[in-house]
C-alpha positions, 0 to 999 in steps of 0.5 A: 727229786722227781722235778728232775726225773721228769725233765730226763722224761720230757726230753727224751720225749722231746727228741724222740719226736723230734727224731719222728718228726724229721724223718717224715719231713724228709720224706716228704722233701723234694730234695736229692737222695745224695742232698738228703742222706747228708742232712740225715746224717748231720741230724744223727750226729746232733741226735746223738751228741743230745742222746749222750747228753741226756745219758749224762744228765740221767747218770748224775741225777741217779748218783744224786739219787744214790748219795741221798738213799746213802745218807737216809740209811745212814741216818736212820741206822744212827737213830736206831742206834741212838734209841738203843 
């Protein structure tokens, strides 16, 4: 389980410097304003489809998490009752 915690960790790092990185190209981009606000907002755009996937991925590993800690509970209340 904490294999797949740290591949959320990664890439949310991952896009975060991909974000910071972008910004500091375009500022440094001898392109026009109009040029650069659209390439901008395309970026967005594709951050935010990343960021909504990533929120997907975080979702289904903690319902994986939560199915587990179920199942241990479970499990360890049925041994308890089985040594009484």
């Amino acid at each position: 389980m904490p294999n797949k915690d740290a591949g959320v960790g990664f890439a949310a790092g991952l896009a975060i410097g991909a974000v910071i990185g972008l910004a500091i190209g375009f500022l440094y981009a001898p392109r026009s304003g109009e040029e650069t606000r659209e390439i901008l907002k395309d970026k967005a755009e594709m951050l935010k489809e990343k960021a909504e996937a990533l929120k997907e991925q975080a979702a289904e590993v903690m319902e994986q998490a939560k199915k587990a800690a179920k199942e241990a509970a479970a499990e360890a209340v049925k041994k308890v009752q089985e040594s009484l």
